[in-house]
C-alpha positions as CSV (number, residue, x, y, z in Angstrom):
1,X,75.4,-105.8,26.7
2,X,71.6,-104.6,27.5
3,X,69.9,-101.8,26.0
4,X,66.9,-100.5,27.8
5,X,64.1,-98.2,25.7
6,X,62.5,-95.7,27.0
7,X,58.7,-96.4,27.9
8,X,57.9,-93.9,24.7
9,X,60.8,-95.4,22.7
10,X,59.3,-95.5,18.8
11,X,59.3,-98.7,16.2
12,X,61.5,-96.3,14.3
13,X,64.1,-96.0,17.2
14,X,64.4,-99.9,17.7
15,X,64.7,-100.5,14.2
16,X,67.2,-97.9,14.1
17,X,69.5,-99.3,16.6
18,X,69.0,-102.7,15.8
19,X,69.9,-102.1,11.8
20,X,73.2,-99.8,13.5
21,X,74.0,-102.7,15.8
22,X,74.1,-105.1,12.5
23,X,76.3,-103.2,10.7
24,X,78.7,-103.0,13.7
25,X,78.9,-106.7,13.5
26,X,76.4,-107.4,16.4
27,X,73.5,-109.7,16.8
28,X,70.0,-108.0,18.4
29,X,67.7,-110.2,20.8
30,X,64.9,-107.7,21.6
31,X,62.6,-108.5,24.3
32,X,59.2,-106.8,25.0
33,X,58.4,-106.6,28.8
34,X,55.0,-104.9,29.9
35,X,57.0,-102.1,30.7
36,X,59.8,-101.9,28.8
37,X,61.2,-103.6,25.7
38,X,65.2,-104.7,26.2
39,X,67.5,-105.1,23.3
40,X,70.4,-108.0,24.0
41,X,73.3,-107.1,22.1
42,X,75.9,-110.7,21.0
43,X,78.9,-109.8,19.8
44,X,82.7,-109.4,19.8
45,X,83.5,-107.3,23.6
46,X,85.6,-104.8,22.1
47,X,83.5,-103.7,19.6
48,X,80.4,-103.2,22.5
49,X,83.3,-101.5,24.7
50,X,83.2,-98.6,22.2
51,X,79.8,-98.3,20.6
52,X,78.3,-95.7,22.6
53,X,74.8,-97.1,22.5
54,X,73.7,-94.6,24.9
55,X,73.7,-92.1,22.7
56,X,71.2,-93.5,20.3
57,X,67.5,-92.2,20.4
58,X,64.9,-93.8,22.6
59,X,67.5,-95.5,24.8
60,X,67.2,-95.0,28.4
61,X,70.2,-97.1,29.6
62,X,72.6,-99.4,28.8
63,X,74.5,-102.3,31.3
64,X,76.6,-105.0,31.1
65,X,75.5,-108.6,31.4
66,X,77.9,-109.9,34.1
67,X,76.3,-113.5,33.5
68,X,78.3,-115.3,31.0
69,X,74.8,-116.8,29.7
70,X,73.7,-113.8,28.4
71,X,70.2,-114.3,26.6
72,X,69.3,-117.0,29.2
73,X,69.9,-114.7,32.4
74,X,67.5,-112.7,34.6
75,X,69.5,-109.6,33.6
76,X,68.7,-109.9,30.0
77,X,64.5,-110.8,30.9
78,X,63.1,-110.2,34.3
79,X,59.6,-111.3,33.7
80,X,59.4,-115.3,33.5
81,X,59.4,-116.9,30.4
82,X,56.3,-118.6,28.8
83,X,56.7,-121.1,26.1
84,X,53.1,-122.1,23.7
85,X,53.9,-126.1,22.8
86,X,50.6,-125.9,21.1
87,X,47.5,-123.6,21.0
88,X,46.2,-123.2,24.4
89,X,49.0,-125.3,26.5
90,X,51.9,-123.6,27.8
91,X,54.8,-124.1,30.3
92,X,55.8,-121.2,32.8
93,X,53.1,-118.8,34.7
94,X,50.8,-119.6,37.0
95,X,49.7,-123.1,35.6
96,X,51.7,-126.4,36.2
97,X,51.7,-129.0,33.2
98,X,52.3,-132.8,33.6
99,X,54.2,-134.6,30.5
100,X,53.2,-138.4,30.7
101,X,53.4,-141.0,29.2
102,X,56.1,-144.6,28.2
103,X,59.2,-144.0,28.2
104,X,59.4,-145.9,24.5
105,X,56.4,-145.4,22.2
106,X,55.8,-149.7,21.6
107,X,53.0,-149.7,19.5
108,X,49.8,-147.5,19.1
109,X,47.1,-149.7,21.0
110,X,49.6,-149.5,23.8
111,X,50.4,-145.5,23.7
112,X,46.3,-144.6,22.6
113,X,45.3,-146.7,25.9
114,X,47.8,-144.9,28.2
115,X,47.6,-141.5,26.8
116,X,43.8,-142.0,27.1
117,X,44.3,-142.3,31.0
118,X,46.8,-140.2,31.5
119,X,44.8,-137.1,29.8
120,X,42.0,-138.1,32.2
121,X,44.0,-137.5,34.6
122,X,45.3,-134.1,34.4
123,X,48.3,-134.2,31.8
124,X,48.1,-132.1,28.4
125,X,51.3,-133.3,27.2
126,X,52.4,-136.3,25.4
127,X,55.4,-138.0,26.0
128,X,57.1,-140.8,24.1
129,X,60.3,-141.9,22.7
130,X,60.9,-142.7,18.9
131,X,64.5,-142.9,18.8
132,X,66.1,-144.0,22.6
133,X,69.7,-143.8,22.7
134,X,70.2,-146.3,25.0
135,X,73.7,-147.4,27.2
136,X,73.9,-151.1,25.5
137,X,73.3,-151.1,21.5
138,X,72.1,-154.4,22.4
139,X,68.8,-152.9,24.1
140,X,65.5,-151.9,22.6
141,X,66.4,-148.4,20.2
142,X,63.1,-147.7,19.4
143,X,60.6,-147.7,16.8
144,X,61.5,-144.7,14.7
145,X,59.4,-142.9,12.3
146,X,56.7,-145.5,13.2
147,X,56.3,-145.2,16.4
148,X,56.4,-140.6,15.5
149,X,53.7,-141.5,13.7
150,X,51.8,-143.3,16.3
151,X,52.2,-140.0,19.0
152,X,51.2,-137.5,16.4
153,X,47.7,-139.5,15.8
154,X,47.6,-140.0,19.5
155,X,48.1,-136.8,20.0
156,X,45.8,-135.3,17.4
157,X,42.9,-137.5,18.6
158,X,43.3,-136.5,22.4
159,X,43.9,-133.0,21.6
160,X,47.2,-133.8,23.4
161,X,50.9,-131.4,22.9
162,X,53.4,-134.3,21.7
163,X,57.1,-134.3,22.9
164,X,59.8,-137.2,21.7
165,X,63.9,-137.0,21.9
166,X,65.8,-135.8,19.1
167,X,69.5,-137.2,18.8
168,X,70.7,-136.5,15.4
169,X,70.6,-133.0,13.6
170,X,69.7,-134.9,10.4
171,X,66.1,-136.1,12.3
172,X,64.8,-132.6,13.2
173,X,62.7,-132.2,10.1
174,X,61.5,-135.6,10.1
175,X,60.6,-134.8,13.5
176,X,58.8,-131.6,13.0
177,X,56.5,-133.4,10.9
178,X,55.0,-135.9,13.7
179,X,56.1,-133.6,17.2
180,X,55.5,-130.0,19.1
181,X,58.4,-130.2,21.3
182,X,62.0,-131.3,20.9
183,X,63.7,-132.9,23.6
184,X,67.5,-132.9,23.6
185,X,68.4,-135.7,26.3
186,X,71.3,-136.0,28.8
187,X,73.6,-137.1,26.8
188,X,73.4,-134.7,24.3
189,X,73.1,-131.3,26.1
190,X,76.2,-130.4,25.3
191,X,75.9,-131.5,22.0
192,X,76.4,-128.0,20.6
193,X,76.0,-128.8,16.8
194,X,73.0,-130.2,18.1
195,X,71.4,-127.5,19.7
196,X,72.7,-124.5,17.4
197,X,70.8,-126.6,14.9
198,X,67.7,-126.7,17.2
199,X,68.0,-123.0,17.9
200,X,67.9,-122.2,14.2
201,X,64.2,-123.6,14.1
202,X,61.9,-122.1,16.1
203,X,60.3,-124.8,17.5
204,X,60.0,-125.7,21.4
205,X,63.0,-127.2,23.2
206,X,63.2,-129.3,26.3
207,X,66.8,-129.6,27.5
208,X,67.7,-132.1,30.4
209,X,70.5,-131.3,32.1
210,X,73.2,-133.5,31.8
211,X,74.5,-136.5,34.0
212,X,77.3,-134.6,35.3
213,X,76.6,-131.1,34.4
214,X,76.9,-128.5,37.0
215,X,73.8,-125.3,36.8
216,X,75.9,-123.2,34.8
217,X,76.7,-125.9,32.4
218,X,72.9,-126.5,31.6
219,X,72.8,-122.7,31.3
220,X,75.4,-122.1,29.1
221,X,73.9,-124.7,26.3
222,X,70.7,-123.0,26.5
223,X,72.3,-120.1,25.8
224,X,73.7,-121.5,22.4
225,X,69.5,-122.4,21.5
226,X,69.0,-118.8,22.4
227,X,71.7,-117.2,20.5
228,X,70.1,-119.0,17.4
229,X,67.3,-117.2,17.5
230,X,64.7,-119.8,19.4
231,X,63.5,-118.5,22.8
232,X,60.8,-121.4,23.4
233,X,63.4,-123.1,25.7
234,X,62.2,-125.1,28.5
235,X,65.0,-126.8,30.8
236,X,64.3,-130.0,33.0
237,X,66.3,-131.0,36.0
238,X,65.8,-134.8,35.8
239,X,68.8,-135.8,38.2
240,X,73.1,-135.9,38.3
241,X,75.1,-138.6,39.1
242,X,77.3,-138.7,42.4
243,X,78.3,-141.7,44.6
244,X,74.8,-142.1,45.9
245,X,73.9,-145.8,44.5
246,X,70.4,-146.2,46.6
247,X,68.8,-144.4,43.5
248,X,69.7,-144.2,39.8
249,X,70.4,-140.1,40.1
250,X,70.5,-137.8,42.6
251,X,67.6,-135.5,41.7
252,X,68.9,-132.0,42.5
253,X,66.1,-130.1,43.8
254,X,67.7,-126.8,44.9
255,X,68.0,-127.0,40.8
256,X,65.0,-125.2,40.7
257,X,64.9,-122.3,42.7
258,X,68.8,-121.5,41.5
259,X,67.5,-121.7,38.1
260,X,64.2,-119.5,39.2
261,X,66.6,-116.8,40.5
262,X,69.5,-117.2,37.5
263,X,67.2,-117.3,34.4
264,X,63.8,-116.1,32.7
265,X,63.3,-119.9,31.3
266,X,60.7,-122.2,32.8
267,X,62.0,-125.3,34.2
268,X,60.4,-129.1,34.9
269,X,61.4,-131.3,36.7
270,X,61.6,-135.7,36.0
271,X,61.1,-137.6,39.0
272,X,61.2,-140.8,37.3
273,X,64.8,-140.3,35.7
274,X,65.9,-138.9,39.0
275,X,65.0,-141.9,40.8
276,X,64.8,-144.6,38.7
277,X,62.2,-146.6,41.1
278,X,58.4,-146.0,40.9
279,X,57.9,-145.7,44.2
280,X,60.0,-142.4,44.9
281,X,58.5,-140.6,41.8
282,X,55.4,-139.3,43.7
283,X,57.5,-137.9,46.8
284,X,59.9,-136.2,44.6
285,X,56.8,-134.8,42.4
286,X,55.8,-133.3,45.6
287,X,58.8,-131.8,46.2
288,X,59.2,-130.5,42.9
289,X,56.1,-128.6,43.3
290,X,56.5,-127.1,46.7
291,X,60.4,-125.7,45.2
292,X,58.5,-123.9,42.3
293,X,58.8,-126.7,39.1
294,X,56.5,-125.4,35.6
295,X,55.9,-129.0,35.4
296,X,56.4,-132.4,35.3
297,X,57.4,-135.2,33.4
298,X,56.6,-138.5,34.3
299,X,57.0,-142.0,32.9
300,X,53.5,-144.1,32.9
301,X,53.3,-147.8,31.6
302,X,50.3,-150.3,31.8
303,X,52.4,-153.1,32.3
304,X,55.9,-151.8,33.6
305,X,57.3,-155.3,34.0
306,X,57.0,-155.8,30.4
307,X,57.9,-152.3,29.2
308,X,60.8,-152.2,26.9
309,X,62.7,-149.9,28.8
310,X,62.7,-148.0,32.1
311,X,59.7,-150.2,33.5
312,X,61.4,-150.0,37.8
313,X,60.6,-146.4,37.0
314,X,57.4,-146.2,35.6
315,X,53.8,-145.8,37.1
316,X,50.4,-147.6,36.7
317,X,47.8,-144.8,35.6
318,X,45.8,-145.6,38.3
319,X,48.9,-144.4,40.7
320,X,49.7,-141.5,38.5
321,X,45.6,-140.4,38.7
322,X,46.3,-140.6,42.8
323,X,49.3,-139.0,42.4
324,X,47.5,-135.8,40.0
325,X,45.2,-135.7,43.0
326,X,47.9,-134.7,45.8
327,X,50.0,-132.9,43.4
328,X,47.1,-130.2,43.1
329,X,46.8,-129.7,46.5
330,X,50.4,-128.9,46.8
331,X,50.2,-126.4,43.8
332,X,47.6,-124.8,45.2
333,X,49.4,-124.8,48.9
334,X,52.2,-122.7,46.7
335,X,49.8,-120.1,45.0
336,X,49.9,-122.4,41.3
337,X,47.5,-124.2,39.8
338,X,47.6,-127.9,38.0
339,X,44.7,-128.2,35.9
């Protein structure tokens, strides 16, 4: 259920409601548009059947979210959701944002020197796995806390936002320690322990949708991040797996506009998971762009045939830089801007 203030609604009135709504058994989400400020009410559907929230002062209206991902929806937000991953860089609005970097943080030399190019490039964001839950235990699992430690320096001395995969609840505050974003992988996005424990911290969240999870799947787990309390939700559309074998996913690129019309939450998308082969990533990045993507994340290695993982799918900096180059000119085709 939505509550909608009136434009000269008072502090007094929201509190009111919100303190009434608590002691009916229901949990308040309030949103403040520029216009209006919208109170999301969570709770058991016959008890909001009878409240009569209209009645309450400084309410102007109240409707029913018809969306079963009720915090997530455009019903619940109309205005586009921006999320700060650190002081002055942000994913949603006007400006697009690049995530770059290895797929697996494999020593610092290695992630200074790429970070290093890939900042001079155009990206503002960090990326760089710790912990890679990988399909063979027999392949490389990463470096753990080390190589945490290695992106937060990085990051720190590059003035760089930081983002690494979190797959156990029990990590998260070791992780909040050393990284400014969490990202929840495929294979965990429905991991719901997982991501109620996520959404009780109110640090940033990148959610991939999963392998095989349709729009309303990805959706509905965001929803359980929101319902925790932690609205800096970014998704990321990085591919699905169908009978197509000629790449490793099949990127879904009407992902984006759906989620544009379905949601408030900004969305990136990963042309390198939804590939899997180097030389697709810039043509999908492209068309990522033109659909209306936040941003991007995309895998960069100096020496992809010796990275430890995901090296078919990974760029040289010098053909990410080329690729920053045409990727601007499409934003700016499309009214954004990549700085």
């Amino acid at each position: 259920m939505i509550v909608i203030l009136r434009p000269d609604a008072t502090e007094e009135q929201l509190r009111h409601i919100v303190e009434k709504a608590d002691k009916l058994g229901l949990t308040a989400h309030v949103s403040r548009g520029v216009e209006r400020t919208i109170i999301g009410f969570i709770g058991p559907e016959d008890i909001l059947r009878v409240t009569p929230l209209e009645v309450f002062p400084g309410v102007e209206s109240v409707m029913p979210v018809l969306a079963p991902y009720k915090l997530v929806s455009r019903e619940f937000q109309k205005e586009d959701s921006v999320v700060e991953l650190k002081k002055g860089i942000e994913i949603g609005g006007k400006n697009l944002q690049i995530m770059a970097g290895p797929c697996s943080i494999e020593g610092y030399d290695s992630l200074l020197s790429v970070a290093k190019k890939v900042k001079a490039a155009g990206a503002n964001i960090l990326r760089g796995g710790a912990f890679k839950p990988r399909t063979s235990p027999y392949d490389f699992q990463g470096l753990g806390e080390e190589g945490l430690k290695y992106i937060k320096e990085v990051g720190a001395e590059l003035e760089m936002a930081t983002i690494a995969e979190l797959i156990d609840p029990r990590d998260i505050e070791l992780m909040d320690k050393y990284v400014d974003v969490y990202q929840i992988g495929a294979r965990n996005m429905q991991n719901f322990a997982l991501l109620k424990e996520v959404g009780a911290t109110k640090k940033p969240v990148m959610l991939k949708r999963g392998m095989s999870a349709t729009i309303k799947d990805l959706l509905m787990s965001a929803e359980y991040i929101l319902s925790k309390g932690n609205f800096n939700v970014i998704l990321c559309e990085r591919g699905i797996r169908t009978f197509e074998t000629a790449t490793r996913n099949t990127l879904d690129i009407n992902a984006v506009p759906v989620v544009k019309q379905l949601s408030h939450l900004p969305i990136v998308v990963d042309p390198s998971h939804g590939t899997g082969r180097w030389g697709l990533v810039g043509s999908i990045a492209r068309a990522a762009v033109a659909a209306g993507c936040d941003g991007l994340m995309i895998e960069v290695h100096e020496n992809p045939e010796e990275a430890l993982s995901d090296g078919a799918q990974s760029l040289v900096p010098e053909n990410f830089t080329a690729l920053v180059k045409e990727l601007r000119a499409v934003a700016r085709a499309v009214g954004r801007e990549l700085l």
